[in-house]
C-alpha positions in Angstrom: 79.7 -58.7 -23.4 78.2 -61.1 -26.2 76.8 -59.4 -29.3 74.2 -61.9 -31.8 75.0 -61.3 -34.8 72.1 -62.2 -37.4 73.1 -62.2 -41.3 70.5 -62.1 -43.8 71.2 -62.3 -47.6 69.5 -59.6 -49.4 67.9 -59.7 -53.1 71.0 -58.0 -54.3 73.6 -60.6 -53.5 74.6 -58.7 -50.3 74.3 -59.4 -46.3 72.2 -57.1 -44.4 73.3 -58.0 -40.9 71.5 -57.1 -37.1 73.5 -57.0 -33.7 72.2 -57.3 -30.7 74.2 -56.4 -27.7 73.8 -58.3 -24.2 72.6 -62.4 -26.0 71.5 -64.0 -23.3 74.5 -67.2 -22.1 72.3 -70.3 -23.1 70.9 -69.1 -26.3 70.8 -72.1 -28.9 70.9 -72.0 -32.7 67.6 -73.3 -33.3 66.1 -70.5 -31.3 68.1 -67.9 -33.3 66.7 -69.5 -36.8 63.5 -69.2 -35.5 63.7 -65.5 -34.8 65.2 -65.1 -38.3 62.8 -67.0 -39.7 59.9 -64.7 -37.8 61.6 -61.9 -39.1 61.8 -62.4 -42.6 58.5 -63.5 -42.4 57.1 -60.5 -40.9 59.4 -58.6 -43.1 60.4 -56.1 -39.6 63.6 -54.8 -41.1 63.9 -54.4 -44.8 62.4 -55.2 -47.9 64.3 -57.5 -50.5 65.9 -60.1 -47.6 66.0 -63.6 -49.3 67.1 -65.7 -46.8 69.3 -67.0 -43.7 73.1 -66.3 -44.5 74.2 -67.2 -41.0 74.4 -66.2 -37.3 77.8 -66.0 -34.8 77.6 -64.5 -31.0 80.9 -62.6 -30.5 82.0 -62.6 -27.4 84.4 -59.3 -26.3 86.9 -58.8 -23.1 87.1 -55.0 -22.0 90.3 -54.9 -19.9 90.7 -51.6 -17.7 93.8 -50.3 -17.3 93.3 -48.0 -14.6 
């Protein structure tokens, strides 16, 4: 499964991050700074978010053992 991570610096000095489960294979950077951008814009998440910090798509192997 590949999870987008989306960091957002906060007022503060911190990182207020989002995950999303399931990114979708082909999924660009620019499209991902768009939505960030969007977001901060329409302020959907938290007040005090100052900008982009960053994004990564982590990418994890479940291996059954039985």
């Amino acid at each position: 499964m590949k999870t987008l991570r989306m960091k957002f610096a906060t007022d503060e000095g911190k990182t207020f991050t989002i995950s999303l489960n399931y990114a979708r294979e082909n999924l660009t950077a620019g499209e991902v700074e768009t939505a960030m951008e969007a977001m901060l814009d329409e302020e959907l998440f938290a007040e005090g978010l100052a900008g982009l910090s960053g994004a990564d798509i982590v990418d994890r192997t479940v291996t059954p053992l039985f």
